[in-house]
DSSP file (Angstrom, degrees, kcal/mol; ACC not computed):
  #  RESIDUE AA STRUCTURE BP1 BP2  ACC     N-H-->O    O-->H-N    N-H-->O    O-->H-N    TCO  KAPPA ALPHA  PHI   PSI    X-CA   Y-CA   Z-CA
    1    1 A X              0   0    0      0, 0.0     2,-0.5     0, 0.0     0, 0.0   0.000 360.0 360.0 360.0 164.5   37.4   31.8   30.2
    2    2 A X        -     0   0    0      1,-0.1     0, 0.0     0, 0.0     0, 0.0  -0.825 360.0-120.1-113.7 136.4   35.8   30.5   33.4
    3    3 A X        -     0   0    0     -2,-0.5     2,-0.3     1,-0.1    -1,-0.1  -0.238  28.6-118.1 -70.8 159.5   33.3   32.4   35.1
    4    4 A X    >>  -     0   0    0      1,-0.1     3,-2.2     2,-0.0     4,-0.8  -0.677  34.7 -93.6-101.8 179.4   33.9   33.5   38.6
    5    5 A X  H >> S+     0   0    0      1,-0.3     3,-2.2    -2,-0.3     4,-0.7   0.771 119.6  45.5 -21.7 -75.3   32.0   32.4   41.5
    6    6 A X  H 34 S+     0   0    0      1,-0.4     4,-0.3     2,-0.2    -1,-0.3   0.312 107.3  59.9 -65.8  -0.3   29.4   35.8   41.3
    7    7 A X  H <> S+     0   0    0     -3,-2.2     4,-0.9     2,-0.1    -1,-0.4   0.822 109.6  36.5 -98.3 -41.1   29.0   35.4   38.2
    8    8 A X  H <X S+     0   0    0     -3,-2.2     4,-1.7    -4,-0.8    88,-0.3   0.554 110.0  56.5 -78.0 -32.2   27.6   32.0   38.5
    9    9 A X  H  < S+     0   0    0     -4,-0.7    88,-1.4    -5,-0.2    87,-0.9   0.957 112.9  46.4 -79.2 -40.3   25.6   32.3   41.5
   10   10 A X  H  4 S+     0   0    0     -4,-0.3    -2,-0.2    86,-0.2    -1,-0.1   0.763 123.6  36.5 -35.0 -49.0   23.7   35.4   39.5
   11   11 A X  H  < S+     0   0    0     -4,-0.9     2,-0.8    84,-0.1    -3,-0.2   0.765  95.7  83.8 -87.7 -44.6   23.4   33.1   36.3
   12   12 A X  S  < S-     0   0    0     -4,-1.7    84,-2.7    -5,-0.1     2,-0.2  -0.405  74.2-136.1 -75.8 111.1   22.8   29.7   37.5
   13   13 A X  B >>  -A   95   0A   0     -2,-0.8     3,-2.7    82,-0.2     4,-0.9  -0.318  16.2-127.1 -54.8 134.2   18.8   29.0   38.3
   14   14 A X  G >4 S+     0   0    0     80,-7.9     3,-1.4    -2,-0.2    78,-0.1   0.955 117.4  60.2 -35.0 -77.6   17.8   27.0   41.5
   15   15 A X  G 34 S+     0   0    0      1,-0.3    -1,-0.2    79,-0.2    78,-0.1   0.599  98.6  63.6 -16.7 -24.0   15.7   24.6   38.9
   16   16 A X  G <4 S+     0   0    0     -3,-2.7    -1,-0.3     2,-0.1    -2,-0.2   0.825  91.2  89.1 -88.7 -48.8   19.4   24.1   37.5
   17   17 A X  S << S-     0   0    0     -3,-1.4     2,-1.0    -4,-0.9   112,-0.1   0.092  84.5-114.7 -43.7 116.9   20.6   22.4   40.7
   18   18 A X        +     0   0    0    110,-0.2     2,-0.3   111,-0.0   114,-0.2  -0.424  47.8 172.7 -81.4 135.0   20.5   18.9   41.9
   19   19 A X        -     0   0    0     -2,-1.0     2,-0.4   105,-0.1   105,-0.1  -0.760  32.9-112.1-124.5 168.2   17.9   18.5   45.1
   20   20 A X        -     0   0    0    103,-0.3     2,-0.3    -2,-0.3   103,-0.3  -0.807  49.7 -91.6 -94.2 144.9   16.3   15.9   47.3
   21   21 A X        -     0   0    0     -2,-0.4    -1,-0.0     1,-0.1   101,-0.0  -0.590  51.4 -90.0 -49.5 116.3   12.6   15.5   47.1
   22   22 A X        -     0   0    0     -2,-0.3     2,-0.1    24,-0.1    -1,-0.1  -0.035  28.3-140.4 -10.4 113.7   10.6   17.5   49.3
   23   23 A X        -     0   0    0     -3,-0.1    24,-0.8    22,-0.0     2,-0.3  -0.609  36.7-174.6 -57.4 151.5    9.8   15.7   52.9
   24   24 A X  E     +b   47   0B   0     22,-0.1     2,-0.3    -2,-0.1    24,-0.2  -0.956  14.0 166.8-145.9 160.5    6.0   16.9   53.1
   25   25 A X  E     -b   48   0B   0     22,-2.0    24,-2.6    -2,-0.3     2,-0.0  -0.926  33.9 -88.5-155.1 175.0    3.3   16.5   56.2
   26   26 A X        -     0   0    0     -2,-0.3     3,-0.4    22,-0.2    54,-0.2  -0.092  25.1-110.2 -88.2 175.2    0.2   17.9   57.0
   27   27 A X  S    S+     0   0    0     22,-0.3    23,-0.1     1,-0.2    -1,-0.1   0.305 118.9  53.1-104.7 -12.4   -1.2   20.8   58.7
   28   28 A X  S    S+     0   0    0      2,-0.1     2,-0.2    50,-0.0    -1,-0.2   0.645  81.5 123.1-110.6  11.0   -2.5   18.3   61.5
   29   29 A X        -     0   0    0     -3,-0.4    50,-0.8    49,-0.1    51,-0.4  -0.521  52.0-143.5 -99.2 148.2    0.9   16.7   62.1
   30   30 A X  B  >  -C   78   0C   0     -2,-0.2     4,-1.5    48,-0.2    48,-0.2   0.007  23.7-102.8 -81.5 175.1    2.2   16.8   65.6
   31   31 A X  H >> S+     0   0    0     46,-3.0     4,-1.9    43,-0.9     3,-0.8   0.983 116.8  55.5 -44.1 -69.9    5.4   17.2   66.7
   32   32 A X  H 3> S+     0   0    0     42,-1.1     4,-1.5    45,-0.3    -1,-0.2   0.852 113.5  44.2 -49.1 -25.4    6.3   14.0   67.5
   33   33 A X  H 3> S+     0   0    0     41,-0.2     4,-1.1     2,-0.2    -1,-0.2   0.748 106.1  56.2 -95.6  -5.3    5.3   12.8   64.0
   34   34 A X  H XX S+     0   0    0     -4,-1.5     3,-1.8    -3,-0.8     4,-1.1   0.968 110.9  50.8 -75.3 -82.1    6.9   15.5   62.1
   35   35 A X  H >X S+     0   0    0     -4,-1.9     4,-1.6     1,-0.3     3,-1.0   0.570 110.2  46.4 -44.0 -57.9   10.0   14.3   64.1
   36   36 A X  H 3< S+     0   0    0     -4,-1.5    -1,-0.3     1,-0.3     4,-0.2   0.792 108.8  55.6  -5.2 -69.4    9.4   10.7   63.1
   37   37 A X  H XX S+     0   0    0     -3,-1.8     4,-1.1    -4,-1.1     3,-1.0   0.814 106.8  54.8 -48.2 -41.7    8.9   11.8   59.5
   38   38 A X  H <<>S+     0   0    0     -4,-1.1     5,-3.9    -3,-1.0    -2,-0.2   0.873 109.5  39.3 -42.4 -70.8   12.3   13.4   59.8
   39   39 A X  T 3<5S+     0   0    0     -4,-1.6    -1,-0.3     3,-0.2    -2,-0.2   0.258 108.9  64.1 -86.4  30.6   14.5   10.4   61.0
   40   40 A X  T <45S+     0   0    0     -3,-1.0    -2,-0.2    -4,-0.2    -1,-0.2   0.613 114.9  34.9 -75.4 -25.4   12.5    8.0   58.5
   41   41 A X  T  <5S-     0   0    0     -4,-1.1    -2,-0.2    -5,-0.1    -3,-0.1   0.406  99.4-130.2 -95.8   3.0   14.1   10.4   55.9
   42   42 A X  T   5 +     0   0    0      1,-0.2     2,-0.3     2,-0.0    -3,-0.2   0.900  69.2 140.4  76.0  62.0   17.2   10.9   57.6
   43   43 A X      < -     0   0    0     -5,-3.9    -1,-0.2     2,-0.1    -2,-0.1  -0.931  49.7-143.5-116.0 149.6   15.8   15.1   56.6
   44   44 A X  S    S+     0   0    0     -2,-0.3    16,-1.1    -3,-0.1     2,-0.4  -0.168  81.2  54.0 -73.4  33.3   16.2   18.3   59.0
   45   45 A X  B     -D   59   0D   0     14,-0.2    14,-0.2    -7,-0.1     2,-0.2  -0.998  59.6-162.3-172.7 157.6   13.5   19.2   57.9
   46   46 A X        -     0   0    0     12,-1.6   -22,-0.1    -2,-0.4    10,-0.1  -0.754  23.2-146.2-130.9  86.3    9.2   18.8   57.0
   47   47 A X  E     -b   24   0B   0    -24,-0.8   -22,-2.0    10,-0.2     2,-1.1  -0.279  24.5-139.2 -52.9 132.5    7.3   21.3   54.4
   48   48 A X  E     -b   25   0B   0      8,-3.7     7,-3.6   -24,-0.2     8,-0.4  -0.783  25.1-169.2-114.0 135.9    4.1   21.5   55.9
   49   49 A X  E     -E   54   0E   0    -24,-2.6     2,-0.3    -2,-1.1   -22,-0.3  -0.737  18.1-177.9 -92.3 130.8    1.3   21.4   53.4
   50   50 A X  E >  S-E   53   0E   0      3,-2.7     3,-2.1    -2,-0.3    -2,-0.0  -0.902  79.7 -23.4-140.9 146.1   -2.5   22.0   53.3
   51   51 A X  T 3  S-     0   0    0     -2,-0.3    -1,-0.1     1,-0.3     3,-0.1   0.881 123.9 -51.8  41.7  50.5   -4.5   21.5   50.3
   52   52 A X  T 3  S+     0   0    0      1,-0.2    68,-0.4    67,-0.0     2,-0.3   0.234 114.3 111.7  84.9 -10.0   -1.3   22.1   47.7
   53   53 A X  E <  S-E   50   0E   0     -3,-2.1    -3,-2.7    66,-0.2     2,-0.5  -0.748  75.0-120.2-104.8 138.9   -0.4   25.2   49.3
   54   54 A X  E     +E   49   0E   0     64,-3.2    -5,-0.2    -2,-0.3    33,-0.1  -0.569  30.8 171.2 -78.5 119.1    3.0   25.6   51.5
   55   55 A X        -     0   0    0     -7,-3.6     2,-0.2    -2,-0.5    32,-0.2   0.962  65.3 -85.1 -55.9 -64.5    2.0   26.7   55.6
   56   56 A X        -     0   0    0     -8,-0.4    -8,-3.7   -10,-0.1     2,-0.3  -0.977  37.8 -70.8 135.9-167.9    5.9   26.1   56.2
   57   57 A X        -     0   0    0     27,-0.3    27,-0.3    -2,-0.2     2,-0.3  -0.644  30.8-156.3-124.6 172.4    8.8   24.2   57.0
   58   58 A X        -     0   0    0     -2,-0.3   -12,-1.6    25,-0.1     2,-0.3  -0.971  24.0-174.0-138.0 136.8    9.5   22.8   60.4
   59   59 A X  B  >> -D   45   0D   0     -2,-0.3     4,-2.4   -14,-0.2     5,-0.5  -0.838  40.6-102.7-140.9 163.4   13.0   22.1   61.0
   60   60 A X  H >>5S+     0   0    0    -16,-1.1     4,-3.9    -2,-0.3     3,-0.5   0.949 119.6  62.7 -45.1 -53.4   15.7   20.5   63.7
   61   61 A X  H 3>5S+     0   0    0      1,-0.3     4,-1.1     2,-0.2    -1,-0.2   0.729 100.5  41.3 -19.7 -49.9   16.3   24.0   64.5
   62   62 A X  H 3>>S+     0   0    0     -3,-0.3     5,-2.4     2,-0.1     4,-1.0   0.808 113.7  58.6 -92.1 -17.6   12.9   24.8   65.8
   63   63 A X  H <<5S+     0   0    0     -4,-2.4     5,-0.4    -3,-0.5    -2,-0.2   0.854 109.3  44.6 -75.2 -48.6   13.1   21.4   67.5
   64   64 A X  H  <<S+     0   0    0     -4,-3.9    -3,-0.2    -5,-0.5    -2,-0.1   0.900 130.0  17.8 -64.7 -37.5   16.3   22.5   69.3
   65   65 A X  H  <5S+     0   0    0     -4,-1.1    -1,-0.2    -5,-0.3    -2,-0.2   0.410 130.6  36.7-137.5  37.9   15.3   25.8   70.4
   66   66 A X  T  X5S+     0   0    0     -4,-1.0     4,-0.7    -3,-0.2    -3,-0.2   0.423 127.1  20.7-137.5 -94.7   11.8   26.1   70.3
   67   67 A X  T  4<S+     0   0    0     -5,-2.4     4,-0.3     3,-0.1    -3,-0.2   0.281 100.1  84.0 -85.1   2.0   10.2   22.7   71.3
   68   68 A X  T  4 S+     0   0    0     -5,-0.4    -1,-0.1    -6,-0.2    -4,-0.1   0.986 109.0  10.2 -65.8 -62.0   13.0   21.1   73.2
   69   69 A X  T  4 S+     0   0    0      1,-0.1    -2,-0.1    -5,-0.1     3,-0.1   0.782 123.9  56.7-101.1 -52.6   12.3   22.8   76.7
   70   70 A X  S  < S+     0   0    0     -4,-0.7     2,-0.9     1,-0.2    -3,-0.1   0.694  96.6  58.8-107.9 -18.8    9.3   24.3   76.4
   71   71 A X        -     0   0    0     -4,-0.3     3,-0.3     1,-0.2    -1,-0.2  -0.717  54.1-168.8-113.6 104.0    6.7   21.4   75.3
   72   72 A X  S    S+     0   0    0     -2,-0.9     2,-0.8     1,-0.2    -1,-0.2   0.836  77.3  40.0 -34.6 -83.5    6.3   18.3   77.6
   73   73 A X    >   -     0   0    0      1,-0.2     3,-3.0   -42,-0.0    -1,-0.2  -0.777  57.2-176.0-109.0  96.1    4.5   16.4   75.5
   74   74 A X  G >  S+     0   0    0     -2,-0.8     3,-1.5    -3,-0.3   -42,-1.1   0.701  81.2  72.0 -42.5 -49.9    5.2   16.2   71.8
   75   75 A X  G 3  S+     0   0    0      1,-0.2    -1,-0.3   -44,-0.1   -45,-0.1   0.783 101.9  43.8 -27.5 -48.7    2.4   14.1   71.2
   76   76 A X  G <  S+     0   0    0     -3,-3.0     2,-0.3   -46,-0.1    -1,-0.2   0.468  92.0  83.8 -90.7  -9.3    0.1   16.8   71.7
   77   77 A X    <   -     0   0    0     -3,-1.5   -46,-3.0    -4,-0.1     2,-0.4  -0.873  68.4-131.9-106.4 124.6    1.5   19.9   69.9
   78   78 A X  B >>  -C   30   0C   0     -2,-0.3     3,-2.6   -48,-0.2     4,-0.9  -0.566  14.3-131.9 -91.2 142.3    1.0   20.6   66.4
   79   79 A X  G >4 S+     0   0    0    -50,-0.8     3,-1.7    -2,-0.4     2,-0.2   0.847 106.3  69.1 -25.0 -88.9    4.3   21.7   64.1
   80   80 A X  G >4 S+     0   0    0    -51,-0.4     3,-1.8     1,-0.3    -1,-0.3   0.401  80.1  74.4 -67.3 -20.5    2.7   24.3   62.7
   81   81 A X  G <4 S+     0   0    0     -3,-2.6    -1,-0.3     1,-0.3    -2,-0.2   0.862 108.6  39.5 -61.2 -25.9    2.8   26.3   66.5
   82   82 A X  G << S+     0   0    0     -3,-1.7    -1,-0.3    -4,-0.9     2,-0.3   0.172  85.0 119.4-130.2  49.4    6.7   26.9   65.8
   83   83 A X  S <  S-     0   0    0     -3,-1.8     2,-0.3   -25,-0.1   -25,-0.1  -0.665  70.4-122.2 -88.4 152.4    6.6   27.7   61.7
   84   84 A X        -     0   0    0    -27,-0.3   -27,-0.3    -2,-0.3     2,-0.2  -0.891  33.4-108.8-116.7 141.5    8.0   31.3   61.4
   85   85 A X  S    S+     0   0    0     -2,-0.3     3,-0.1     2,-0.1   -29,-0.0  -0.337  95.9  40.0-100.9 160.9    5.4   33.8   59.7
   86   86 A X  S    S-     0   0    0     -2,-0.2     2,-0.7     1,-0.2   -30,-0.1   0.998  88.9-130.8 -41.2 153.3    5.7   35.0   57.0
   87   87 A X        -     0   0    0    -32,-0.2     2,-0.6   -33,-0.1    -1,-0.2  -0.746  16.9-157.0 -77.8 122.7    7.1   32.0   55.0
   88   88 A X        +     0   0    0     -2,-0.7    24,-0.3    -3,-0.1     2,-0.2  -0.846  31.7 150.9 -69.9 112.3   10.1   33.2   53.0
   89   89 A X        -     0   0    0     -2,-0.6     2,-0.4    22,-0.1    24,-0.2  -0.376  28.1-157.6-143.0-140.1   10.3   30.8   50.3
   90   90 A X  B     -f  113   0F   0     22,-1.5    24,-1.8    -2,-0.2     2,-0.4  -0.876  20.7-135.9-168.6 178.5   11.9   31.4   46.2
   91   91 A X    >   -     0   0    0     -2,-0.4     3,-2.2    22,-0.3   -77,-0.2  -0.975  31.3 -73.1-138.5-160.1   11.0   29.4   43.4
   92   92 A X  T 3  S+     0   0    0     -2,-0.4   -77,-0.1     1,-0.3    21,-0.0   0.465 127.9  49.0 -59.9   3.8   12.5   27.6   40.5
   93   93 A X  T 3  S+     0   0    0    -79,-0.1    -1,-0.3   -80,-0.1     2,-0.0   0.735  87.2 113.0 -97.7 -32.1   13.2   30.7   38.5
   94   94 A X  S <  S-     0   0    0     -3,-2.2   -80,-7.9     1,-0.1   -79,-0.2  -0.069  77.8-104.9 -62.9 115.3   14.7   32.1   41.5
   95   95 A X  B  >  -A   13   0A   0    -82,-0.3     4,-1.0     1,-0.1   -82,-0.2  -0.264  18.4-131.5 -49.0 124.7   19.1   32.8   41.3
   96   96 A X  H  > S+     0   0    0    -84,-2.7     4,-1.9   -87,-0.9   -86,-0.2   0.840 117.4  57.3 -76.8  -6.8   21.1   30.2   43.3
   97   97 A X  H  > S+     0   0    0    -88,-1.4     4,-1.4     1,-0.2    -1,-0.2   0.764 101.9  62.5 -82.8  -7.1   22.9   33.5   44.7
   98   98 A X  H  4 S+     0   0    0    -89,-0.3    -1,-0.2     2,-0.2    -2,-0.2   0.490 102.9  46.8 -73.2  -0.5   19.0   34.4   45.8
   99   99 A X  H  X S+     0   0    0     -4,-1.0     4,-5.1    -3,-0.2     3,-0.4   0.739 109.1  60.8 -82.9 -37.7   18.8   31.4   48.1
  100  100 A X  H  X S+     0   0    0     -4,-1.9     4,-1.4     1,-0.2    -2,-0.2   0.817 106.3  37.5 -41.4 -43.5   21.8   32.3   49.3
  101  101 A X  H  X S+     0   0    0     -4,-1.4     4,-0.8     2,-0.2    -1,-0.2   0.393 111.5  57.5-104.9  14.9   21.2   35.3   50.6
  102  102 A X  H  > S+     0   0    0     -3,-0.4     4,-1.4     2,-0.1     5,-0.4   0.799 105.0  54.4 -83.6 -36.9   17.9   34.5   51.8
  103  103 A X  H  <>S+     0   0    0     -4,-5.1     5,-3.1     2,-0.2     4,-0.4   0.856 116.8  40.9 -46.9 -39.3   19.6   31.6   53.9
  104  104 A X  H ><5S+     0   0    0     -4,-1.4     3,-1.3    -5,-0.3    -3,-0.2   0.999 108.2  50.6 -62.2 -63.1   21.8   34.2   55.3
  105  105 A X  H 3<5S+     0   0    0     -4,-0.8    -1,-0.2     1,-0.3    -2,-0.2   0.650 129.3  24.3 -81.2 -17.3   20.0   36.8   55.9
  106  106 A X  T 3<5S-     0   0    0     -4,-1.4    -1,-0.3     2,-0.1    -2,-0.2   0.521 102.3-127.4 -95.5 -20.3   17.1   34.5   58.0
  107  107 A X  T < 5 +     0   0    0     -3,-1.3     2,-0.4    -4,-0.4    -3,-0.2   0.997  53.5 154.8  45.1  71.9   19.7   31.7   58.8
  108  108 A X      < -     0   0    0     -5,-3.1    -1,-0.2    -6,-0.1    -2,-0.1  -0.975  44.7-157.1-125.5 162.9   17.8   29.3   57.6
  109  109 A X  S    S+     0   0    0     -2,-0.4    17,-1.2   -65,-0.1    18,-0.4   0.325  84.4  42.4-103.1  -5.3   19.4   25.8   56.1
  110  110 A X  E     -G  125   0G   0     15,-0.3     2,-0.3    16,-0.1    15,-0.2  -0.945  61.7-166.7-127.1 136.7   16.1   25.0   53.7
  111  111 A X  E     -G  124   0G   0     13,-0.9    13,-0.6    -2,-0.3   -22,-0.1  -0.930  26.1-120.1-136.4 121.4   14.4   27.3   51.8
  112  112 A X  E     -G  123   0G   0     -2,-0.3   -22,-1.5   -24,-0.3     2,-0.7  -0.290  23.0-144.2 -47.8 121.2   10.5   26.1   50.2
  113  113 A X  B     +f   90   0F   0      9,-0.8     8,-3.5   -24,-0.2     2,-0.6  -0.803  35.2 168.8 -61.0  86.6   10.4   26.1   46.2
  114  114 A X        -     0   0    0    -24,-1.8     6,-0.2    -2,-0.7     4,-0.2  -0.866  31.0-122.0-144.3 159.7    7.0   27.3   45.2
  115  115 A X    >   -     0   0    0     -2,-0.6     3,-1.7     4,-0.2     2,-0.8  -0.069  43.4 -94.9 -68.3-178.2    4.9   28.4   42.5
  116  116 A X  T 3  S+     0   0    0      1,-0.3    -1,-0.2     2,-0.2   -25,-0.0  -0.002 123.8  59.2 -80.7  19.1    3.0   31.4   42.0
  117  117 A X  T 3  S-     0   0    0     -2,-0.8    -1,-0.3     2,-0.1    -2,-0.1   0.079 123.4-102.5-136.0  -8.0   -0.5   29.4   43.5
  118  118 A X  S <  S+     0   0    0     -3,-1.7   -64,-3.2    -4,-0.2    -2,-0.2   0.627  76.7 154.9  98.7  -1.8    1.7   29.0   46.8
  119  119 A X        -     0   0    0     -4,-0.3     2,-0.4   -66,-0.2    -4,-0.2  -0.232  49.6-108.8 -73.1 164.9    2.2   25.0   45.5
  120  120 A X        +     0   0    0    -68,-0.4    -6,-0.2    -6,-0.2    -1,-0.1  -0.822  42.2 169.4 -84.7 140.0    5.2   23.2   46.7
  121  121 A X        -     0   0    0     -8,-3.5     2,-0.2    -2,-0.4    -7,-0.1   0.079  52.0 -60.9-144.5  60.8    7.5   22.8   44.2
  122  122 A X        -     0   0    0     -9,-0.1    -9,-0.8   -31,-0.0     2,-0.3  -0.838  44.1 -92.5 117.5-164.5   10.7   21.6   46.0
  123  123 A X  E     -G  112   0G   0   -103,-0.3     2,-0.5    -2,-0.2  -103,-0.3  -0.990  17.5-165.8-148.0 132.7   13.2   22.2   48.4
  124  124 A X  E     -G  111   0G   0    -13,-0.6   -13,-0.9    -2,-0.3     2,-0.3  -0.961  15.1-170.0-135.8 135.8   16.9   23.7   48.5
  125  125 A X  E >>  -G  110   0G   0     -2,-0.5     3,-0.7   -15,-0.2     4,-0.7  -0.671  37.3-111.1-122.9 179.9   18.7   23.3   51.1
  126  126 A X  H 3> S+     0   0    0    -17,-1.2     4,-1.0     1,-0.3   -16,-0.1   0.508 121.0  60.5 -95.2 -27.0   22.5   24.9   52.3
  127  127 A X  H 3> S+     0   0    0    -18,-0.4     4,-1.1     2,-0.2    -1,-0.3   0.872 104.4  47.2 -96.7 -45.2   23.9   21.1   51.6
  128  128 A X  H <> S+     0   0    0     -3,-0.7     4,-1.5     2,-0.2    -2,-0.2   0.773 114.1  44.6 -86.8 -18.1   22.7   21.3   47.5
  129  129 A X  H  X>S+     0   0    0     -4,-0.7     4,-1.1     1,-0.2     5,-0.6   0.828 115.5  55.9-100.0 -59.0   24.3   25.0   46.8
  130  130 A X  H  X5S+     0   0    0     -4,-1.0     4,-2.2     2,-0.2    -2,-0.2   0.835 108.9  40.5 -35.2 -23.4   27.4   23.4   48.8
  131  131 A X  H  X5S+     0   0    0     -4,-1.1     4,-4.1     2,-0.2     5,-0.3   0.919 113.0  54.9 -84.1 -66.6   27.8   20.6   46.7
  132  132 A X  H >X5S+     0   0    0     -4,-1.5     4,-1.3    -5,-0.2     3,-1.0   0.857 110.7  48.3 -35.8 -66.3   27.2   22.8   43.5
  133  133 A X  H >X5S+     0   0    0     -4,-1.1     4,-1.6     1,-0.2     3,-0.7   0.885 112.7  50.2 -41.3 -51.9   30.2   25.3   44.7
  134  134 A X  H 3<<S+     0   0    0     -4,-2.2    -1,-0.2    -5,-0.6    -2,-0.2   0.693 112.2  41.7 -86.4  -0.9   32.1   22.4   45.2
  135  135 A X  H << S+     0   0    0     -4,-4.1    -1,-0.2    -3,-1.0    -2,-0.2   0.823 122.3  42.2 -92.8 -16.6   31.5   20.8   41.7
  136  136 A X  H << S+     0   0    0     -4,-1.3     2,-0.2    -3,-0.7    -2,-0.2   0.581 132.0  21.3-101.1 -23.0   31.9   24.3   40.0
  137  137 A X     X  +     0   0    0     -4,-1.6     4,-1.7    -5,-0.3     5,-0.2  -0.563  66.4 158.2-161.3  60.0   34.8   25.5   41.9
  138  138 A X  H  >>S+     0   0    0     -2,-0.2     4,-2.8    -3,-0.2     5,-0.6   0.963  77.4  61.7 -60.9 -44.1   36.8   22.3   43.7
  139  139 A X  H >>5S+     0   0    0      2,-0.2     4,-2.9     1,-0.2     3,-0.9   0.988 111.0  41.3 -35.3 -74.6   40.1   24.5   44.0
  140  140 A X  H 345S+     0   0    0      1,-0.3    -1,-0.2     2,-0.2    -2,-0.2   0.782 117.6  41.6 -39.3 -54.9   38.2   26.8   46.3
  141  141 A X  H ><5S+     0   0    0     -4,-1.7     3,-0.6     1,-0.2    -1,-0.3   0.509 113.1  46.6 -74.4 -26.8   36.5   24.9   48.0
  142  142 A X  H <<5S+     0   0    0     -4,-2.8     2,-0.3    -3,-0.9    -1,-0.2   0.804 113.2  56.7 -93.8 -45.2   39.0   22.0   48.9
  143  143 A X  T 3<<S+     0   0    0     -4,-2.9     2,-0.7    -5,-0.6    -1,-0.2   0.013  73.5 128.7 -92.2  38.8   41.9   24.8   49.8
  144  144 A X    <   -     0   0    0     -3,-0.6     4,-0.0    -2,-0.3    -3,-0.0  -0.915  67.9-119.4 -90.8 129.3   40.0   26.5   52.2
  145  145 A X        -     0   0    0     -2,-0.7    -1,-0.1     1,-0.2    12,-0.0   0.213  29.4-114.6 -49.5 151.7   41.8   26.9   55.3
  146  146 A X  S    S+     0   0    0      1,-0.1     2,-0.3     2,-0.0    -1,-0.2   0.718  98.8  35.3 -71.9 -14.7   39.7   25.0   58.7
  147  147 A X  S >  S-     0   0    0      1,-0.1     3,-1.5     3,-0.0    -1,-0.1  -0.996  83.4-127.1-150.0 146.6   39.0   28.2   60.3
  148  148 A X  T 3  S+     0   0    0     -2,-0.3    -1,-0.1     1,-0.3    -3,-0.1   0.486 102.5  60.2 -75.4  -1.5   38.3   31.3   59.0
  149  149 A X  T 3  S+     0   0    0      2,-0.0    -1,-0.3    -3,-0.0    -3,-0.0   0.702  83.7 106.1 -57.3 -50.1   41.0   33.1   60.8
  150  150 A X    <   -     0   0    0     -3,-1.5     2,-0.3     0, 0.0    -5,-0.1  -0.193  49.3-171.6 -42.2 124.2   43.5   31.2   59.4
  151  151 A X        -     0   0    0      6,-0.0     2,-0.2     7,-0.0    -2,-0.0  -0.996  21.9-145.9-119.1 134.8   45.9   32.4   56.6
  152  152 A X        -     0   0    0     -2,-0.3     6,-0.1     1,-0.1     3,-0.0  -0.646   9.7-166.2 -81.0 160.3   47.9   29.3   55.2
  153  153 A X        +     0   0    0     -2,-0.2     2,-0.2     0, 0.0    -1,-0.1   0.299  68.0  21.0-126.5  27.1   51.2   30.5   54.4
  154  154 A X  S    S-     0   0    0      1,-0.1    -2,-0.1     0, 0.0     0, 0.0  -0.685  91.2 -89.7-146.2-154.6   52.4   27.2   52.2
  155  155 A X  S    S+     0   0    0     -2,-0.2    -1,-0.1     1,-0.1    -3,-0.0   0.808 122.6  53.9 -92.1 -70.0   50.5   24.1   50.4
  156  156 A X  S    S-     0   0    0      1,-0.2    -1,-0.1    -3,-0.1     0, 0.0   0.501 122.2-100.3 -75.0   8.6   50.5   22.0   53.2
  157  157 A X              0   0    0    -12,-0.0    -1,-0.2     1,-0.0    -2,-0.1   0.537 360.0 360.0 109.8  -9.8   48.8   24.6   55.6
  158  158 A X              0   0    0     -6,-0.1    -6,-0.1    -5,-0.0    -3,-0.1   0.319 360.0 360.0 -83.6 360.0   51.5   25.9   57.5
């Protein structure tokens, strides 16, 4: 018999999951070069690192309502000024329905992998437990209606 959804998010480790490799930068890198780093990796996102241990992530998000408006000059401002304290992060042992509900419950779209010394050891982002849902569960996911208001009342959507 096929497990359902909760059963799977409960069971299945983060560690289990296909990810991207970690973007990582430094503790001295500015905005403007965390952004850089960003679209060289086409990533939302930068773990910022110092000596093996994760500071925090920097993300489009903090670029958008953060840094947008309020800092002239990018050049001059480190990332780390707009990393949100304490770092919430999981690791690889860590339930893919406990990234979930850390993404929710913070709204965040990344959440840092790390080990019990603070090391990085990955990334999972809102795009890798999507893909997984939709590889474990295509039906669901392909027939859900465009808005969540919406009840279809046939096949085709009508």
């Amino acid at each position: 018999m096929a497990k359902k959804i909760e059963e799977l998010l409960r069971e299945v480790l983060i560690k289990n999951l296909k990810r991207a490799n970690a973007i990582e930068c430094g503790p001295e890198t500015t905005v403007e070069q965390a952004v850089k780093i960003m679209q060289e990796h086409k990533s939302g996102y930068v773990v910022i690192t110092d000596k093996n241990k994760v500071i925090g992530i920097f993300t489009e998000k903090d670029l958008s309502l953060y840094c947008y408006f309020k800092e002239p000059d990018w050049s001059k401002v480190l990332a780390t000024k707009f990393v949100k304290f304490p770092l919430r992060s999981l690791s690889l042992n860590d339930s893919v329905g406990a990234a979930i509900d850390l993404m929710h419950t913070y709204e965040y779209r990344h959440v840092a992998l790390i080990d019990d010394k603070g090391g990085l050891q990955g990334i999972i982002s809102a795009r890798a437990i999507i893909r997984f849902l939709a590889e474990n569960f295509p039906a669901e996911v392909l027939n859900l209606p465009p808005r969540a208001d919406q009840i279809s009342h046939t096949r085709e959507g009508g």
